[in-house]
Wavefront OBJ file of the C-alpha trace (Angstrom):
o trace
v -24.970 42.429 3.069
v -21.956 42.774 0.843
v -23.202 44.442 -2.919
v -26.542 42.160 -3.847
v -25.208 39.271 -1.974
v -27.015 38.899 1.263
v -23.827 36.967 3.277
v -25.499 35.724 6.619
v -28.037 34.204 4.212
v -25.316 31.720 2.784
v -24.910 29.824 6.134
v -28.826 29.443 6.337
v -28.923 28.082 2.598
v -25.718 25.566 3.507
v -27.422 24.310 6.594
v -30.666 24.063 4.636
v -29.033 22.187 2.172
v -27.345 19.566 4.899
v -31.045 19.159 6.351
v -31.890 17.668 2.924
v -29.063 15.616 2.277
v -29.378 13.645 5.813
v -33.469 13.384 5.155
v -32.304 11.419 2.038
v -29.404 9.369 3.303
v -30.497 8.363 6.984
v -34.107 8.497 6.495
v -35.945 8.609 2.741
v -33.134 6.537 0.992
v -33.904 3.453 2.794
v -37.786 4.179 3.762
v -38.535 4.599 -0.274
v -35.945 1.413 -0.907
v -33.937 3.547 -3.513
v -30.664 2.147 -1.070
v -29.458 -0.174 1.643
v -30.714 0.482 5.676
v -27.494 2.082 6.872
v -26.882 1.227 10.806
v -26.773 4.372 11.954
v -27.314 5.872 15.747
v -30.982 6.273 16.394
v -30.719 9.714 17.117
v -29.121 10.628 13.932
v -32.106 8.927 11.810
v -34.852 10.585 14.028
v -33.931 14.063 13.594
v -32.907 13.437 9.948
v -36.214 12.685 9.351
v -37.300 16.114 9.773
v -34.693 17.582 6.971
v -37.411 17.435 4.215
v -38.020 21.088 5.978
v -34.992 22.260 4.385
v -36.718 22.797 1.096
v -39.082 24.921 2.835
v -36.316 26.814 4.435
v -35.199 26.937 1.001
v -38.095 28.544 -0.519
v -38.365 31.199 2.558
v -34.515 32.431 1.633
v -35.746 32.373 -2.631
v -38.502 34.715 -1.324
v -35.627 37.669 0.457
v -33.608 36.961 -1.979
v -35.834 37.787 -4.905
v -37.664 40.308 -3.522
v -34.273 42.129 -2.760
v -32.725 41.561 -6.290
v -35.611 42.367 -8.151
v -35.847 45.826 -6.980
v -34.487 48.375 -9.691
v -34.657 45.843 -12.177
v -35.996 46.061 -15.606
v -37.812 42.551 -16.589
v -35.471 41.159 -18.576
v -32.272 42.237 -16.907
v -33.931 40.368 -13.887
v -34.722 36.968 -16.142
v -30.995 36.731 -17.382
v -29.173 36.749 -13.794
v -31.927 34.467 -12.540
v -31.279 32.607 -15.854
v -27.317 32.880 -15.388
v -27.634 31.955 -11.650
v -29.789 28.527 -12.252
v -28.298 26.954 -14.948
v -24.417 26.488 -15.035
v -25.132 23.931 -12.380
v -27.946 22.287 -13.578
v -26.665 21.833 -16.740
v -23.328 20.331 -14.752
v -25.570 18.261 -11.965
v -27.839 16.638 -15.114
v -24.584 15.617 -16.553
v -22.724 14.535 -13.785
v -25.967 12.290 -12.803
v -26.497 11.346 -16.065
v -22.800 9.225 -16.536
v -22.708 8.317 -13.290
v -26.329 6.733 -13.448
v -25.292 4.963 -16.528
v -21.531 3.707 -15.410
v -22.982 2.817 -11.760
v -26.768 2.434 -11.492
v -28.358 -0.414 -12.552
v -30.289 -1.667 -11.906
v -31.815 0.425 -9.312
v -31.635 3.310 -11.676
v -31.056 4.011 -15.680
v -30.832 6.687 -17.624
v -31.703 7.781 -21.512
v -30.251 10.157 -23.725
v -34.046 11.078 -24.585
v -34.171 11.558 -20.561
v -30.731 13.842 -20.430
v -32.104 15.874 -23.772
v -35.111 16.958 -21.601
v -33.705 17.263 -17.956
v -31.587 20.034 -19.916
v -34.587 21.697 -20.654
v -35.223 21.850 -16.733
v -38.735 20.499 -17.475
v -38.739 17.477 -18.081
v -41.980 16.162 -17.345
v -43.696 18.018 -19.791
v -41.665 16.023 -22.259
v -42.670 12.713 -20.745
v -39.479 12.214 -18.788
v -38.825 11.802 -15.318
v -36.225 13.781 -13.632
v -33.113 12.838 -14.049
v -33.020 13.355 -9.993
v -35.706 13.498 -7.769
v -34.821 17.106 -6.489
v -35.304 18.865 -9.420
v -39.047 19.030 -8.401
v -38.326 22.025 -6.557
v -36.698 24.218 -8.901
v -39.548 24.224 -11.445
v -41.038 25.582 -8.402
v -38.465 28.303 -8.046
v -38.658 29.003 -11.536
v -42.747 29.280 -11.235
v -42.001 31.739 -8.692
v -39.206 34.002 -10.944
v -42.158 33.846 -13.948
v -44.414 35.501 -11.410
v -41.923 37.868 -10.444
v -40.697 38.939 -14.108
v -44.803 39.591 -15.076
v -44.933 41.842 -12.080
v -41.782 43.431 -12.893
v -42.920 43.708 -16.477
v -46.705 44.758 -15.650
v -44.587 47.577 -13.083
v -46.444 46.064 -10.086
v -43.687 44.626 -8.179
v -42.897 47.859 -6.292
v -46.196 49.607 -6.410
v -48.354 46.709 -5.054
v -46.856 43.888 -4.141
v -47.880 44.092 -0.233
v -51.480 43.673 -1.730
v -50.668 40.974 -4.588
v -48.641 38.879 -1.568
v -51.669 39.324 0.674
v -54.055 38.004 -2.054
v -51.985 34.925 -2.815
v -51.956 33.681 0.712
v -55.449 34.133 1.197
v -55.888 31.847 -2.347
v -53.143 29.809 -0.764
v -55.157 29.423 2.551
v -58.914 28.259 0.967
v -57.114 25.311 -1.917
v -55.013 23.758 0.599
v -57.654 24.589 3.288
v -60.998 23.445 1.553
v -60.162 23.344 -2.574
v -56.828 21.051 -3.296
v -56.828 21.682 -6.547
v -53.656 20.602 -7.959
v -53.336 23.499 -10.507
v -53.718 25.781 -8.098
v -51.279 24.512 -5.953
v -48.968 24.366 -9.089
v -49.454 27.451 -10.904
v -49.581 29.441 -7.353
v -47.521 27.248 -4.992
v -50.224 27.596 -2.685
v -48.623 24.551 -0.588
v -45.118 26.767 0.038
v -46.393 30.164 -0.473
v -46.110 30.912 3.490
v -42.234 30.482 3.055
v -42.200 32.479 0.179
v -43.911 35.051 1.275
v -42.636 35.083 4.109
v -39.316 36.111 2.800
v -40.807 38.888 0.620
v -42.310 40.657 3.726
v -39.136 40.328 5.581
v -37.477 41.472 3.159
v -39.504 44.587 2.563
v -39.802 45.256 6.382
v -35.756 45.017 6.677
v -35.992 47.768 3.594
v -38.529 49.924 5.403
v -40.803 49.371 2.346
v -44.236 47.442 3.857
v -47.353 48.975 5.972
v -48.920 48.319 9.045
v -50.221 44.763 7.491
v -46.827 43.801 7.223
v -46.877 41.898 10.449
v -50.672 40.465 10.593
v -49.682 39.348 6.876
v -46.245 37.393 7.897
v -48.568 36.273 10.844
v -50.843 34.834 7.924
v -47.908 33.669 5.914
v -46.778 31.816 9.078
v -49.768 30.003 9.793
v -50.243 28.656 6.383
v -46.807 27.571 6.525
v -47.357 25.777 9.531
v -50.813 24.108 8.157
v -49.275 22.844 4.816
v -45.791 21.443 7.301
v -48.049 19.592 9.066
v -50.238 18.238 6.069
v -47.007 17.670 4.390
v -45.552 15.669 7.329
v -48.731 13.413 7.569
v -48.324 12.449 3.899
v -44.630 11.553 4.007
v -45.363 9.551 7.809
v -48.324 7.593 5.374
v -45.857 7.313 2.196
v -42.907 5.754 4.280
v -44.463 3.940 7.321
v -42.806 5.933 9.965
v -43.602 8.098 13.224
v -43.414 11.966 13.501
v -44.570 14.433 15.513
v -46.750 17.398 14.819
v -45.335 19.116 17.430
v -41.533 18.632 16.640
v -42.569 19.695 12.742
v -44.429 23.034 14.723
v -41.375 23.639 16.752
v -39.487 23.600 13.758
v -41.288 25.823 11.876
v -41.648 28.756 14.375
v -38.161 28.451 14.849
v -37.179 28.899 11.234
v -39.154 32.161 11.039
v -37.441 33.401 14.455
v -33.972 32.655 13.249
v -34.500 33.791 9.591
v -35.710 37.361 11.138
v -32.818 37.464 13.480
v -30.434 37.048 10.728
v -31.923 39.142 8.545
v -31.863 42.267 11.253
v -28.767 44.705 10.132
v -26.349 44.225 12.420
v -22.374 44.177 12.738
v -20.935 40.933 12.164
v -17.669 39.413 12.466
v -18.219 35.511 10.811
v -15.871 34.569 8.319
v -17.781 36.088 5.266
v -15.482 34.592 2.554
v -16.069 30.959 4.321
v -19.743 31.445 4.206
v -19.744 33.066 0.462
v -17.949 29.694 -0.387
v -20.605 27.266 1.231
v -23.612 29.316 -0.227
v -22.067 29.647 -3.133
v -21.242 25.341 -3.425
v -25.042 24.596 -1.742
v -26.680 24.847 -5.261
v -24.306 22.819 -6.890
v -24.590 20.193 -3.355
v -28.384 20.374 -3.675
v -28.609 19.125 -7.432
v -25.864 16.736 -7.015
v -26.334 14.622 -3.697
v -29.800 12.227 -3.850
v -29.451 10.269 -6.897
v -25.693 10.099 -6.998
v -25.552 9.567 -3.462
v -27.862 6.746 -3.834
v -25.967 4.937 -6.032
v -22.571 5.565 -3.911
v -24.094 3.987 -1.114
v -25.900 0.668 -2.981
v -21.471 0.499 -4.278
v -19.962 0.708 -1.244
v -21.708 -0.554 1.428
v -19.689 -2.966 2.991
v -16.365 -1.624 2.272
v -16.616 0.565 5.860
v -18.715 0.538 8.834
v -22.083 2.267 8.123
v -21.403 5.531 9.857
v -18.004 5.397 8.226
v -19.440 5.868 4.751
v -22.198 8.334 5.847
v -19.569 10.574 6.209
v -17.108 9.871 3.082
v -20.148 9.818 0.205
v -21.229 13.288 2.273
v -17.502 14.449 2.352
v -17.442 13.307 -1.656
v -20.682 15.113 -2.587
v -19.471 18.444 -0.800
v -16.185 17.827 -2.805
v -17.782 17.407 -6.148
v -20.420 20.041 -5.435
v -17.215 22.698 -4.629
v -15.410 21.485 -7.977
v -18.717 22.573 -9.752
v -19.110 25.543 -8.185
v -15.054 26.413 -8.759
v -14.374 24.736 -12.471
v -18.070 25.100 -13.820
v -20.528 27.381 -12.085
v -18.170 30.630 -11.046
v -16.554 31.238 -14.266
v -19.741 30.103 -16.949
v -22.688 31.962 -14.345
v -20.161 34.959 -14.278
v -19.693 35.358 -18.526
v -23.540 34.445 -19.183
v -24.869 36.702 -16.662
v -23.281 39.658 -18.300
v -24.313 38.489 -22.172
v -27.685 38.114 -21.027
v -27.641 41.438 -19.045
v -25.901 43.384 -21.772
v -28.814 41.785 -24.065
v -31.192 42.636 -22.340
v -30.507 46.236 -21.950
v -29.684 46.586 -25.644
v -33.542 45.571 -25.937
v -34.587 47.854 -23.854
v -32.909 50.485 -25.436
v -34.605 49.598 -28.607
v -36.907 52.138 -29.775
v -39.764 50.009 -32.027
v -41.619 53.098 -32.936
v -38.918 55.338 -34.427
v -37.369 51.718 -36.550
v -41.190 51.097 -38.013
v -41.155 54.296 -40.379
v -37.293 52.667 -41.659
v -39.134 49.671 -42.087
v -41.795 50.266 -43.626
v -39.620 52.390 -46.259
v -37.381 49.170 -46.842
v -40.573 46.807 -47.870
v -40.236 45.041 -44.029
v -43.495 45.943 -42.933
l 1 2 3 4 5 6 7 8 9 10 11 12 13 14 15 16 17 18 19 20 21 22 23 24 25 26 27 28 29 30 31 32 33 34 35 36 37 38 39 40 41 42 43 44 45 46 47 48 49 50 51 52 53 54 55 56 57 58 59 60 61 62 63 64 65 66 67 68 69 70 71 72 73 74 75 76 77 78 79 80 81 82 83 84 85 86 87 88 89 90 91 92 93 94 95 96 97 98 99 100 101 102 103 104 105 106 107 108 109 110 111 112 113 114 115 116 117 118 119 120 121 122 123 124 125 126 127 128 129 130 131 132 133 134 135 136 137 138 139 140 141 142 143 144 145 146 147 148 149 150 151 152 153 154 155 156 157 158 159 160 161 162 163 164 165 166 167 168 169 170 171 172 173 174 175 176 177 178 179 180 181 182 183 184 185 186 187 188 189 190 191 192 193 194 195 196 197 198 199 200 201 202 203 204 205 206 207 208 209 210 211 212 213 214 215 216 217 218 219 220 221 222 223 224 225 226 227 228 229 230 231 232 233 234 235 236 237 238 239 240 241 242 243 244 245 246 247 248 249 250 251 252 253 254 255 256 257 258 259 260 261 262 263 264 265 266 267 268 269 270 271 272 273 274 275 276 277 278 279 280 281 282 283 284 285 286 287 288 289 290 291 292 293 294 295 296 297 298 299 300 301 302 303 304 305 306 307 308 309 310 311 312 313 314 315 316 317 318 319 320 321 322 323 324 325 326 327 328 329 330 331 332 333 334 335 336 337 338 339 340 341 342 343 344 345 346 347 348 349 350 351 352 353 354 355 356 357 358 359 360 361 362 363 364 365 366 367
C-alpha cells in the first residue's frame, strides 16, 4: 500500500479491465451484431467469452477499496473524492464517444445532444436516454454502492456495525435472487453482485484486523452467492447470444478470483514496478469507459484494411493510447484540483456551527 492507494490492486483492476475489453471485441461485439465476425483463433474467442467476469472482479476491488478509504472519513469529505475520482473521465469518455459516434457511427449507432446532456448527468435513463455506451450500466451501480456507504458514514454505522449490516445484505441478497427476483431489490441493493462487494469489504476489514469470528463463514456466504448469481448470469448471456459455456469453467473462475484477490491483498514485501502498475490502474478507468462503443465503431471502419488479428491488436493498442491521454491531459490534473475544492468544502461545512449562526439570524430578520 503506498498512502490510500492500494498498488498491487492496480494490476488486478488493469487485467480486469482487459477481461472486458476482449468479452466485447472477440465475443459480444459480433454475438449482439453491434460489429463484423473478426477471424480470430478459436482459443482466443473461447476464453474471451468468459471476460464479462471482469465487472465482477471489478465490483470485488470497489468493495476493498471503499471500505479502506472510507474509514476516518466524515460523509461528505468521502462523497467529494468519490465524486472527484468518477467524473473527470466520464465527463471525457461521454465526450469522446459522443463525436466520435456522430463523425463515425452510422448507421449502426447515433447520438443526440439531448442524449450527451443526460449521459453527463451519469444517469441517463432516468431522463429517457440510453447510455451513451453500454458500460456505463455498471457505474450507476458503483455509485448505488458509494450512496450506501455515505448514509452509513453519515448515520456513524460504517465502523460500528458494518460486519452486521454486510451480513444482513447478503442474506437479502441470497432469498431475491434465490426465490424473490425482484428487480428493485436487485437495484436498490445489488443483490445480483453483492457477493463481490462484500467480499471486498470483509477482506478488507480482516487485512485491517477489524472483523470477528463471522468474518470467514460470512466471506464463505459472500462467495457462494457470488458463485450462484455467475452462474445465473452466465445462463442468461449463453440464452441472449446463442453460444456454449460451461458452469464449471465460470465456477473455476470464480473461486479463483477470491484466492488471488486474498493473496494479493496479504501484506507482504514486494518488488513489482509500482510506478508501472500506478500508471495502468490509474489509465483502466479511463480504458473501461472508452473501449465498447468506440471500439465498435473502429472495427465496422477498418475491417479490411489488415488481417483480423492484425486490427484486434491496433484498435486495443489505440484504446489503451487514448485511455492514457485521458488519464495524463484530462483525468490527473482536473480529479487532482476538484478533489481538493470539494474536500476543502466539505470540511468548511462541517465546521459550520448551525446552532450558534441561528440566534445572528434570527436578530437580522433571516429566520
Amino acid at each position: 500500500m503506498s498512502g490510500k492507494r492500494i498498488i498491487r490492486l492496480d494490476g488486478l483492476r488493469f487485467l480486469a479491465a482487459m477481461c472486458v475489453v476482449f468479452f466485447h471485441f472477440a465475443f459480444r461485439g459480433a454475438a449482439a451484431g453491434a460489429m463484423p465476425a473478426l477471424d480470430l483463433p478459436l482459443w482466443l474467442v473461447s476464453m474471451s467469452q468468459y471476460g464479462y467476469l471482469g465487472v465482477s472482479l471489478f465490483f470485488m476491488i470497489s468493495g476493498f477499496v471503499i471500505a479502506y478509504s472510507a474509514e476516518g472519513r466524515a460523509p461528505l469529505e468521502f462523497a467529494a473524492a468519490r465524486f472527484a475520482r468518477l467524473y473527470p473521465s466520464h465527463l471525457a469518455a461521454v465526450t469522446l464517444t459522443f463525436f466520435v459516434t456522430m463523425a463515425f457511427g452510422a448507421p449502426a449507432f447515433t447520438a443526440s445532444i439531448g442524449q450527451y446532456l443526460a449521459n453527463l448527468t451519469m444517469f441517463a435513463p432516468l431522463f429517457g436516454q440510453p447510455f451513451m455506451d453500454g458500460v456505463y450500466w455498471s457505474i450507476v451501480l458503483e455509485v448505488i454502492f458509494y450512496g450506501w456507504v455515505f448514509i452509513l458514514l453519515a448515520l456513524g454505522l460504517f465502523e460500528k456495525s458494518v460486519d452486521r449490516i454486510v451480513l444482513c445484505w447478503l442474506l437479502i441478497s441470497l432469498f431475491n435472487e434465490q426465490y424473490l427476483g425482484i428487480k428493485t431489490l436487485r437495484f436498490l441493493f445489488l443483490t445480483e453482485f453483492s457477493g463481490f462487494f462484500a467480499a471486498g469489504v470483509l477482506i478488507c476489514r480482516m487485512r485491517a484486523g477489524k472483523s470477528g469470528i463471522a468474518a470467514a463463514p460470512m466471506l464463505a456466504l459472500s462467495f457462494v452467492i457470488a458463485l450462484q448469481t455467475s452462474i445465473a448470469g452466465m445462463r442468461v448471456i449463453a440464452e441472449k447470444y446463442d453460444s456454449a459455456f460451461s458452469g464449471a469453467a465460470v465456477a473455476s473462475l470464480v473461486l479463483g478470483m477470491f484466492i488471488l484477490f486474498y493473496v494479493l491483498t496479504t501484506p507482504s514485501p514486494t518488488r513489482l514496478p509500482l510506478r508501472l502498475l500506478g500508471a495502468l490502474g490509474a489509465m483502466t478507468y479511463p480504458l473501461y469507459l472508452l473501449h465498447q462503443h468506440i471500439g465498435y465503431i473502429a472495427f465496422a471502419r477498418l475491417r479490411g484494411t489488415v488481417s483480423d488479428l492484425a486490427l484486434f491488436a491496433m484498435v486495443i493498442a489505440g484504446l489503451l493510447a487514448a485511455a492514457f491521454a485521458t488519464w495524463i491531459c484530462m483525468d490527473r490534473p482536473l480529479q487532482s484540483a476538484l478533489r481538493l475544492r470539494l474536500t476543502a468544502g466539505a470540511r468548511a461545512l462541517a465546521r459550520l456551527d448551525f446552532r450558534a449562526a441561528k440566534p445572528l439570524l434570527r436578530r437580522s430578520g433571516g429566520v
